[in-house]
C-alpha positions in Angstrom: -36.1 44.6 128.6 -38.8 45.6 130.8 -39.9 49.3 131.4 -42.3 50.9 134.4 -44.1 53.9 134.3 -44.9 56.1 137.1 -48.8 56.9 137.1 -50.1 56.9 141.0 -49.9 60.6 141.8 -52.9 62.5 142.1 -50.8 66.3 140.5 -51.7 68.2 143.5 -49.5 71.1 141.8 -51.7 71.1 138.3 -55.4 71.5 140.6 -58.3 71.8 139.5 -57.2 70.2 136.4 -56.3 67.1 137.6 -59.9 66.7 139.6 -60.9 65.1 136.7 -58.4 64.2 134.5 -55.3 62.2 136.0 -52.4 63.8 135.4 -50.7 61.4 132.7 -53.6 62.1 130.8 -53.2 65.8 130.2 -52.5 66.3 126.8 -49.6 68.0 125.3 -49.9 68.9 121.6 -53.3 67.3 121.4 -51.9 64.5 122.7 -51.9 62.6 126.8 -48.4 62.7 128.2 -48.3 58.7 129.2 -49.5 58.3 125.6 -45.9 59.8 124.5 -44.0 57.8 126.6 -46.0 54.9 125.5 -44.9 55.1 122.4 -41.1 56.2 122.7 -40.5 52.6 124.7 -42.4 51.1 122.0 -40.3 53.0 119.3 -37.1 51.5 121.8 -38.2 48.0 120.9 -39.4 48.0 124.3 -43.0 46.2 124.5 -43.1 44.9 128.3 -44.8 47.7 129.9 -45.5 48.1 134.0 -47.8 51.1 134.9 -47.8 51.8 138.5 -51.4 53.6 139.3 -52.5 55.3 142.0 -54.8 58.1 141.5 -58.0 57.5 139.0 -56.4 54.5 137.7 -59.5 53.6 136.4 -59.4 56.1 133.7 -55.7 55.6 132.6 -56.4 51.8 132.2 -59.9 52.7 130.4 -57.5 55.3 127.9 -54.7 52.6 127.4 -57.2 49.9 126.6 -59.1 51.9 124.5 -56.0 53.1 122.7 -54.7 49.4 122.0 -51.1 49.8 122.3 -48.5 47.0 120.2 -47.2 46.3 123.7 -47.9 43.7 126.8 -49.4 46.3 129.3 -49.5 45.2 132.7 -51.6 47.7 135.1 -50.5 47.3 138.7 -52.4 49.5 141.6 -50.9 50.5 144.8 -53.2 50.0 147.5 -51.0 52.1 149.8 -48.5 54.3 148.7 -45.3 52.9 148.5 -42.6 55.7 147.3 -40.7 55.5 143.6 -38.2 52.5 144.1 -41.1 50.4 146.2 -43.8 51.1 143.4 -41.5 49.7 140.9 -40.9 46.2 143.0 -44.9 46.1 143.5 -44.4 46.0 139.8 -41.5 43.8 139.1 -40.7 41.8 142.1 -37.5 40.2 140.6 -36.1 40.1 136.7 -33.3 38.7 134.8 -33.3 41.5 132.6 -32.4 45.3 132.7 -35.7 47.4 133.5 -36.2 50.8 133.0 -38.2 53.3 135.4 -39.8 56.8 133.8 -42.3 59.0 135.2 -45.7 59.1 133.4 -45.9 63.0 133.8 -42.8 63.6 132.3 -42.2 65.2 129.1 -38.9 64.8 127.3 -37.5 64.0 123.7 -34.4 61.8 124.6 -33.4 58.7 122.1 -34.1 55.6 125.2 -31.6 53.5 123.0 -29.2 55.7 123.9 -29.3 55.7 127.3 -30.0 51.8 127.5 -26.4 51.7 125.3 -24.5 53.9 128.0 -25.5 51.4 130.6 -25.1 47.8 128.7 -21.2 49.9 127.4 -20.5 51.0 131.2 -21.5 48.2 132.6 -23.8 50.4 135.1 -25.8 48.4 137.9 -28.2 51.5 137.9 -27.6 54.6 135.4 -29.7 57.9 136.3 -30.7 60.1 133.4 -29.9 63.8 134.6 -29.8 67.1 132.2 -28.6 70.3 132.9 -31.0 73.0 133.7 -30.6 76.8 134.8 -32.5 76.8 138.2 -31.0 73.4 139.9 -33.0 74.6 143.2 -36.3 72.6 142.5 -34.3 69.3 141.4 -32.1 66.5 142.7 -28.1 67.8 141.6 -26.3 65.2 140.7 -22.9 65.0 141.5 -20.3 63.2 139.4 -16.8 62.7 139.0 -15.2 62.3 135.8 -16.1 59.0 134.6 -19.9 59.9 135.1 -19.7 57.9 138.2 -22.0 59.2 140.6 -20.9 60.2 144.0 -23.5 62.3 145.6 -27.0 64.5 145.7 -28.5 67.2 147.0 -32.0 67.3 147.2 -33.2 71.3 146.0 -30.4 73.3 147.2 -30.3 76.3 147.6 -27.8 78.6 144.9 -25.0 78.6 148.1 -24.9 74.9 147.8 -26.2 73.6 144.3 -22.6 72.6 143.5 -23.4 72.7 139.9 -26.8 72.2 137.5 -27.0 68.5 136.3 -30.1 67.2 137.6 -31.7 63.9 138.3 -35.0 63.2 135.8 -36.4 60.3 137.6 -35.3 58.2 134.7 -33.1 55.1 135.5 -32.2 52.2 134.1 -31.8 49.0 136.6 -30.2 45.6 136.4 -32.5 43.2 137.7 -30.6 42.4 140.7 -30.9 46.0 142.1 -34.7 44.6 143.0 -33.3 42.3 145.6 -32.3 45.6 147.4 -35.8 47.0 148.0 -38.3 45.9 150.0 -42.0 44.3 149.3 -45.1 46.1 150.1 -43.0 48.8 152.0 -42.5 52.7 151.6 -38.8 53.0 149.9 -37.8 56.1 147.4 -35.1 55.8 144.7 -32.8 58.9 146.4 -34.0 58.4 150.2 -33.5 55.0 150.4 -32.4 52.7 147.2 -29.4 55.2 146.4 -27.8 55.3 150.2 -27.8 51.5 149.7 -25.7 51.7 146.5 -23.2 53.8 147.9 -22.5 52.0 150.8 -21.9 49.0 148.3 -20.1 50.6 146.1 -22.1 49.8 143.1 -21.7 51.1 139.7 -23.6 53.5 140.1 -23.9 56.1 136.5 -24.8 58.9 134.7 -26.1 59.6 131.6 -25.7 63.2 130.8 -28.4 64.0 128.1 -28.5 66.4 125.6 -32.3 67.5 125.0 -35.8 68.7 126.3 -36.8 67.4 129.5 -40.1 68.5 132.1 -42.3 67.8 134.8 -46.1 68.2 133.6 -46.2 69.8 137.4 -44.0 72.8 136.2 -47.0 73.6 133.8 -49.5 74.6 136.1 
């Protein structure tokens, strides 16, 4: 299995911090955020890593190098931006095997095995991560019906039209094939444009309703 983390954004909402420290670097606990997630896919048995950069890549690939993870760590800068489902093809063009996609400012404490064992069991061609929070209105709400199928979203609603509080995390889990459906070297976001895609063919599209801590190093700021 192959995983890609999200790293190009420059964390407008955490300034002036991130003027000089990108924002998977900010520690948490004494420790960076990416370095975390590093390690959880490595706990997963998941050593084929993908790090999309952007922002100050320099200094995340300086950190990881430096750090010497037990895991092939491929760095891959975008040269343009190129939205969440095209900066994972820049990464992974095409793959016979499932990948998984997580954000490198994202703090959470959710078994990956887990959720890699809902989607190999449900036979998903993508599976979306969501949680339940208390303020949906910042968040993606994922709407499901009830075999955790996923039918709909809404994009931060306001409380007339949140239709419930399960939101999307930004973590998925692809079959390689889903690549075929996005682009090369264009703009093309997982909810805007991947996910309109699979509804119209009626993928299996799922999700994983987790039971945990989950954040956006942006909420901190």
């Amino acid at each position: 299995m192959k995983a890609v983390i999200m790293s190009g954004g420059a964390g407008s909402r955490l300034k002036p911090l991130t003027e000089s420290v990108p924002k998977p670097l900010i520690k948490i606990l004494n420790r960076p955020v990416l370095d975390i997630i590093i390690e959880k896919l490595i706990a997963a048995d998941i050593r084929e890593i993908y790090i999309s950069l952007g922002y100050m890549a320099n200094d995340i690939i300086a950190y990881c190098e430096n750090r010497n993870f037990n895991a092939d760590i491929n760095y891959v800068t975008e040269i343009k931006p190129l939205g969440t489902a095209g900066g994972v093809k820049n990464c992974i063009s095409e793959s016979d095997d499932e990948i998984l996609i997580v954000s490198g400012d994202n703090i959470f404490d959710f078994n990956l095995n887990d959720i890699l064992n809902y989607h190999i069991a449900s036979d998903a061609d993508i599976t979306l991560c969501a949680v339940e929070v208390e303020d949906p209105r910042e968040y993606g709400v994922v709407m499901c019906d009830d075999d955790s199928s996923i039918r709909a979203f809404i994009e931060k609603p306001t409380w007339e039209n949140a239709k419930g509080n399960l939101v999307n995390t930004g973590i998925y889990i692809l079959k390689g094939s889903v690549l075929n459906m996005i682009p090369e070297n264009t703009f093309f976001d997982f909810s805007d444009d991947l996910f309109p895609l699979v509804f119209e063919a009626d993928m299996r599209f799922m999700c994983y309703k987790s039971i945990g801590y989950w954040g956006d190093m942006g909420e901190f700021n």
